[in-house]
N, CA, C and O atoms as a GROMACS GRO file, in nm:
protein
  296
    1UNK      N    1   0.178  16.649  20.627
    1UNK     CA    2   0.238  16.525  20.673
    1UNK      C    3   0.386  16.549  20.702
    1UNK      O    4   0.447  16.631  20.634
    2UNK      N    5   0.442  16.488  20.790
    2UNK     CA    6   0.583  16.485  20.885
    2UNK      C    7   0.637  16.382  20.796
    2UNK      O    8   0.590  16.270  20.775
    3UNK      N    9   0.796  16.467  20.720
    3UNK     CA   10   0.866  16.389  20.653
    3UNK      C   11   0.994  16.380  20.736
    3UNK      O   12   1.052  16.478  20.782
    4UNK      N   13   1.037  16.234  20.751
    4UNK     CA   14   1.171  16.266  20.874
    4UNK      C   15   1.292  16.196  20.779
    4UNK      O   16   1.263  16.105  20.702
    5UNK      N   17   1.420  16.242  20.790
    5UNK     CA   18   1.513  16.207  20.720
    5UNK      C   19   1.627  16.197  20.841
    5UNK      O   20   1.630  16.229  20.960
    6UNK      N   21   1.723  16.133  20.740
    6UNK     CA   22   1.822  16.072  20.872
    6UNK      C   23   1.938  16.200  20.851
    6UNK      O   24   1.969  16.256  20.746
    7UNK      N   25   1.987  16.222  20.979
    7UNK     CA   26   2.072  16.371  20.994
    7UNK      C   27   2.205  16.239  21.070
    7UNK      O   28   2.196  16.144  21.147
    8UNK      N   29   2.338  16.318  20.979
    8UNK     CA   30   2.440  16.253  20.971
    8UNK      C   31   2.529  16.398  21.038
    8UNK      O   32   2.519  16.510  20.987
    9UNK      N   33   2.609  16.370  21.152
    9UNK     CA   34   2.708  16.506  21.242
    9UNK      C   35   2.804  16.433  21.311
    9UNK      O   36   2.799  16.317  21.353
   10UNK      N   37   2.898  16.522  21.316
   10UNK     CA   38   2.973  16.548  21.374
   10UNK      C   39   3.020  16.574  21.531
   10UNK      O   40   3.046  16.690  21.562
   11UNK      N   41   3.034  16.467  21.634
   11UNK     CA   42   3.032  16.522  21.771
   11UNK      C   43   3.122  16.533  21.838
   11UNK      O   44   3.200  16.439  21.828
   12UNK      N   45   3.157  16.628  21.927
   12UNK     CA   46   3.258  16.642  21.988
   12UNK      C   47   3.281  16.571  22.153
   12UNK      O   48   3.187  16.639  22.192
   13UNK      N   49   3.300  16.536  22.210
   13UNK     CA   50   3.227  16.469  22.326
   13UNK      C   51   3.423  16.416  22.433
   13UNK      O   52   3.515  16.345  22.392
   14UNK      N   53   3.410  16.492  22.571
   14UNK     CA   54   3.536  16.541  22.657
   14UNK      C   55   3.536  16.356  22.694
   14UNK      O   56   3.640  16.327  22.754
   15UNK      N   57   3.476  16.274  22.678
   15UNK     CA   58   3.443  16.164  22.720
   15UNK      C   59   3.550  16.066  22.608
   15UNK      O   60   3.654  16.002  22.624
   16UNK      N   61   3.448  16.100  22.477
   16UNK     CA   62   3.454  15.966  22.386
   16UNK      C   63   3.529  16.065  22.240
   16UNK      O   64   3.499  16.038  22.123
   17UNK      N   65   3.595  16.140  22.264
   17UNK     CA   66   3.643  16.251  22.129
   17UNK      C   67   3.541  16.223  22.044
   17UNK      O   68   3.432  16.170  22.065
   18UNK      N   69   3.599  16.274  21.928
   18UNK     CA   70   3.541  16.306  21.800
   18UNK      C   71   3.474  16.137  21.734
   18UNK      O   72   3.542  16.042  21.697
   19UNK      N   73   3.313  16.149  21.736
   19UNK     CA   74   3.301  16.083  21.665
   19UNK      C   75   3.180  16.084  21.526
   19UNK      O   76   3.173  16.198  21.482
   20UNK      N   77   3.101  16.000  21.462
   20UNK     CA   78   3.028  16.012  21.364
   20UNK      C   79   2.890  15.953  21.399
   20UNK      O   80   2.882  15.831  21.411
   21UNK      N   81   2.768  16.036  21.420
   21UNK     CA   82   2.591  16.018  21.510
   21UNK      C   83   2.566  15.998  21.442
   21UNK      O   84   2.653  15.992  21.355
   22UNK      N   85   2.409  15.961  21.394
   22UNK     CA   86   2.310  16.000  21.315
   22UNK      C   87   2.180  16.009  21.453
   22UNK      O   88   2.167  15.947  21.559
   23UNK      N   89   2.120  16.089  21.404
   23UNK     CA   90   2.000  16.143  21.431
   23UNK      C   91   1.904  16.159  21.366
   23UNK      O   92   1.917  16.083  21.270
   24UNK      N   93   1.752  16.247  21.350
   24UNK     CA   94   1.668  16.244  21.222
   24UNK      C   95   1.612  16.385  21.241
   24UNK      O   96   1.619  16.451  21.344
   25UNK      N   97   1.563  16.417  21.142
   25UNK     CA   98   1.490  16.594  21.152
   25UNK      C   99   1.412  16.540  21.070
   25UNK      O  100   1.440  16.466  20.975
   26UNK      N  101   1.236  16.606  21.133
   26UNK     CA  102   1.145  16.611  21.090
   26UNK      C  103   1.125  16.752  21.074
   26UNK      O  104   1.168  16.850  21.135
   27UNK      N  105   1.047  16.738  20.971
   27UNK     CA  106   0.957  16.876  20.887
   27UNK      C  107   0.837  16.827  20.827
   27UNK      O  108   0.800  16.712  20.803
   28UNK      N  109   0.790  16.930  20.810
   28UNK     CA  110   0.664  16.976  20.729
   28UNK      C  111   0.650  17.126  20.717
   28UNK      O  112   0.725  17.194  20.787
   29UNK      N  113   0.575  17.180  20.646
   29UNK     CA  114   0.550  17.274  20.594
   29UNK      C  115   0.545  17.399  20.750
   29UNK      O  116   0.594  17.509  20.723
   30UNK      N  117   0.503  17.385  20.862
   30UNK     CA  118   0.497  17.464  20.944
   30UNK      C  119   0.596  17.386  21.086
   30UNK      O  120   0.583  17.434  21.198
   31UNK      N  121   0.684  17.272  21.065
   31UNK     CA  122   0.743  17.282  21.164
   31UNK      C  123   0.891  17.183  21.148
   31UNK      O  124   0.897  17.090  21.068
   32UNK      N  125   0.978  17.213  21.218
   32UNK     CA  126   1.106  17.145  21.229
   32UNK      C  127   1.205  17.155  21.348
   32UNK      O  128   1.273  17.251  21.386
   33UNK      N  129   1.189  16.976  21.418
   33UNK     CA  130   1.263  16.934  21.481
   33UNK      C  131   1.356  16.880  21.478
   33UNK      O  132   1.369  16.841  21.362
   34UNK      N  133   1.457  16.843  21.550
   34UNK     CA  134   1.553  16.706  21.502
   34UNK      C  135   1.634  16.632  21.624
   34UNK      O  136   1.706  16.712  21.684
   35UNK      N  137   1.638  16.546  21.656
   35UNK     CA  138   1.662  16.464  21.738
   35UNK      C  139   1.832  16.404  21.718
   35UNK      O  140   1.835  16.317  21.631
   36UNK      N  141   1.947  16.427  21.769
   36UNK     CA  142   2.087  16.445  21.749
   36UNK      C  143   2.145  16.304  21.828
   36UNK      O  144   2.099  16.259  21.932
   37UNK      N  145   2.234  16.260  21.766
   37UNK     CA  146   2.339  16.140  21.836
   37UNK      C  147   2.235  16.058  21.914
   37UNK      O  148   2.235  16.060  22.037
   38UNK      N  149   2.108  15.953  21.813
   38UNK     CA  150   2.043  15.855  21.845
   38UNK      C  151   2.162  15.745  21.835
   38UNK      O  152   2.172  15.691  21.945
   39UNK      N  153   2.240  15.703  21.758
   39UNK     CA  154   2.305  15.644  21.745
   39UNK      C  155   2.416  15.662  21.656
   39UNK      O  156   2.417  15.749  21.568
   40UNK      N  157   2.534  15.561  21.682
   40UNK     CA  158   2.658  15.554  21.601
   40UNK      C  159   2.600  15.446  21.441
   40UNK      O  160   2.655  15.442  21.331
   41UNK      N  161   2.491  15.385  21.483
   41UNK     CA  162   2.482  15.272  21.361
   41UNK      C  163   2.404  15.363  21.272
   41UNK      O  164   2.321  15.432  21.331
   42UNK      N  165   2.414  15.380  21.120
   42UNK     CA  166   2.372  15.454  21.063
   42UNK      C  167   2.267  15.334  20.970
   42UNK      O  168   2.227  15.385  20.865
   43UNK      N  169   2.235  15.237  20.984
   43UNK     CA  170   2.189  15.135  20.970
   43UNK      C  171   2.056  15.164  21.047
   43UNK      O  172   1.946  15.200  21.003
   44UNK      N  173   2.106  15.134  21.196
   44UNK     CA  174   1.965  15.117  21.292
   44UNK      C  175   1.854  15.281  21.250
   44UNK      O  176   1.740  15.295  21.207
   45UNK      N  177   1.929  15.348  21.278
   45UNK     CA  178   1.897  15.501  21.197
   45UNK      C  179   1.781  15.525  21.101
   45UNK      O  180   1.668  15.574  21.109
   46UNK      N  181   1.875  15.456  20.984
   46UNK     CA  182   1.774  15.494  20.880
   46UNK      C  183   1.652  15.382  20.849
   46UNK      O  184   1.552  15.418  20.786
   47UNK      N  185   1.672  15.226  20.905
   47UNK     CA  186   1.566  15.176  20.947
   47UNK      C  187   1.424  15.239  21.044
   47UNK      O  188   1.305  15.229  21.017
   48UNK      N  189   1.488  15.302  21.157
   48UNK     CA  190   1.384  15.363  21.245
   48UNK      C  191   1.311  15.466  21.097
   48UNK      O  192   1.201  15.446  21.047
   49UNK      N  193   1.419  15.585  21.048
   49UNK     CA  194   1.358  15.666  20.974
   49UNK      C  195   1.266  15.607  20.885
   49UNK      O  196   1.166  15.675  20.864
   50UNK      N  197   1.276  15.458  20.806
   50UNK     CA  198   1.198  15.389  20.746
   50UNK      C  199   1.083  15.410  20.804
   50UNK      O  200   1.016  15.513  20.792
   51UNK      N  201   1.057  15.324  20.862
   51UNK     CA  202   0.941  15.319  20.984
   51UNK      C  203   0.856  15.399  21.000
   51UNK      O  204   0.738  15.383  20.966
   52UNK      N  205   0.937  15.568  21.094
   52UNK     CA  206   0.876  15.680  21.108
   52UNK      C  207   0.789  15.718  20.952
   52UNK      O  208   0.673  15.756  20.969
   53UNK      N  209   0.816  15.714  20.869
   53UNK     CA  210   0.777  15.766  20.742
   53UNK      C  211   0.665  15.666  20.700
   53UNK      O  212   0.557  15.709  20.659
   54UNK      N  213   0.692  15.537  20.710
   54UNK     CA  214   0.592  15.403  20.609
   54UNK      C  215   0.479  15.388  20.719
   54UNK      O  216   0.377  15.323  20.695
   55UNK      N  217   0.502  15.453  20.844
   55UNK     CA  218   0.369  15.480  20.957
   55UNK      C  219   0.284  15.571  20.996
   55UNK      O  220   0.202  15.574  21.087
   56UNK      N  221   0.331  15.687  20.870
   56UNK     CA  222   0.262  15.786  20.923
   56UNK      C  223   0.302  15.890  21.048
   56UNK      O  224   0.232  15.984  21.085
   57UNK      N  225   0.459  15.840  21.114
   57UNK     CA  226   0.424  15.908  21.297
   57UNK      C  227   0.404  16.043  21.286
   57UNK      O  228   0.483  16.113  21.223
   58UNK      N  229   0.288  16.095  21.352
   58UNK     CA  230   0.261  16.202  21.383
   58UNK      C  231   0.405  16.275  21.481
   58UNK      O  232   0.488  16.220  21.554
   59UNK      N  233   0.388  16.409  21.445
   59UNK     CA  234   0.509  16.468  21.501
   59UNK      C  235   0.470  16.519  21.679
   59UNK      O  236   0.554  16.566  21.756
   60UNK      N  237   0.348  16.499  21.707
   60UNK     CA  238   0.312  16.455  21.838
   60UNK      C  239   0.396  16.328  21.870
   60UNK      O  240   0.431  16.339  21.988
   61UNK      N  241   0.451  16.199  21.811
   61UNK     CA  242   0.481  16.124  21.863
   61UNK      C  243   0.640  16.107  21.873
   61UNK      O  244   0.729  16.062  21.945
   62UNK      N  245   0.619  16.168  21.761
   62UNK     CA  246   0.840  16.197  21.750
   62UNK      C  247   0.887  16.119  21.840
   62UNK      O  248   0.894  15.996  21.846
   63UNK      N  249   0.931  16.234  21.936
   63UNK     CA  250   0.984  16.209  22.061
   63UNK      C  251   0.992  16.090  22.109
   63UNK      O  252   1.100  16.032  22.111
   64UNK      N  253   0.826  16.006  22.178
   64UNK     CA  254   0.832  15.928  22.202
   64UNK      C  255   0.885  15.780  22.149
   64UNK      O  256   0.938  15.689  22.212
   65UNK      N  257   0.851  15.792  22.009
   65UNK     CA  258   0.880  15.657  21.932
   65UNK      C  259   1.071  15.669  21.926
   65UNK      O  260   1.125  15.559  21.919
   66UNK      N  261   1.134  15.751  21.928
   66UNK     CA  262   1.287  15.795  21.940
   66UNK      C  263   1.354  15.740  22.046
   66UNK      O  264   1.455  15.670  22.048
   67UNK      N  265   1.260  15.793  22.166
   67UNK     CA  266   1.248  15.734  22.273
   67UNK      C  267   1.280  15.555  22.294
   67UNK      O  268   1.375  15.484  22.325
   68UNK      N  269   1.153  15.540  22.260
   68UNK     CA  270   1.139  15.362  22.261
   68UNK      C  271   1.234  15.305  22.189
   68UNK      O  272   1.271  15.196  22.232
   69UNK      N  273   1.293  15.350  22.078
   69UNK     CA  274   1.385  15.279  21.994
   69UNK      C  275   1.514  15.261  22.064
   69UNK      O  276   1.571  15.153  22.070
   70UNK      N  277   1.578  15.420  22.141
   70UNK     CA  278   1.731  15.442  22.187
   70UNK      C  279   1.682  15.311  22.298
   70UNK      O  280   1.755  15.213  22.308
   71UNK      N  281   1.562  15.322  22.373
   71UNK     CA  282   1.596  15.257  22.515
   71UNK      C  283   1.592  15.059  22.452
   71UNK      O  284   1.646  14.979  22.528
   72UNK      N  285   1.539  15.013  22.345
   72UNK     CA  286   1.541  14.908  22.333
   72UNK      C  287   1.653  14.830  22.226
   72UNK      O  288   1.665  14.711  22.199
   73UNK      N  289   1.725  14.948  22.179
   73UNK     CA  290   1.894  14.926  22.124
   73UNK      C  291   2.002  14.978  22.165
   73UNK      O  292   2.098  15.019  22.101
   74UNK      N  293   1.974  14.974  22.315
   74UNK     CA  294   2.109  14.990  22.405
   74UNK      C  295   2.162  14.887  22.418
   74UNK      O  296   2.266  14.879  22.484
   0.00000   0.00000   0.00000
């Protein structure tokens, strides 16, 4: 089972300087991704990470559900 936790960095960005992301990295025993500067709210974040985890998302779906979240809290 895909455990995803909320990833807290550092970004550098010629645009918007230095500021503070969160993102999430999933693992399990044979794999690890992580998805970088979903957002500045570290709130909306670890709610989604709620979610991902209390649903089961398959790491087939990662992506997509990451997806759906950035495009409907813009």
């Amino acid at each position: 089972m895909v455990k995803y936790e909320i990833i807290r960095e550092s970004i550098d960005s010629k645009d918007s300087g230095t500021y503070i992301s969160y993102g999430i990295c999933a693992t399990d025993e044979n794999y690890k991704e992580k998805i970088s500067d979903i957002s500045v709210s570290e709130e909306n974040v670890k709610n989604l990470v709620l979610l991902l985890n209390r649903n089961h998302v398959s790491k087939e779906h990662f992506f997509d559900v990451v997806s759906d979240f950035v495009q409907i809290n813009i």
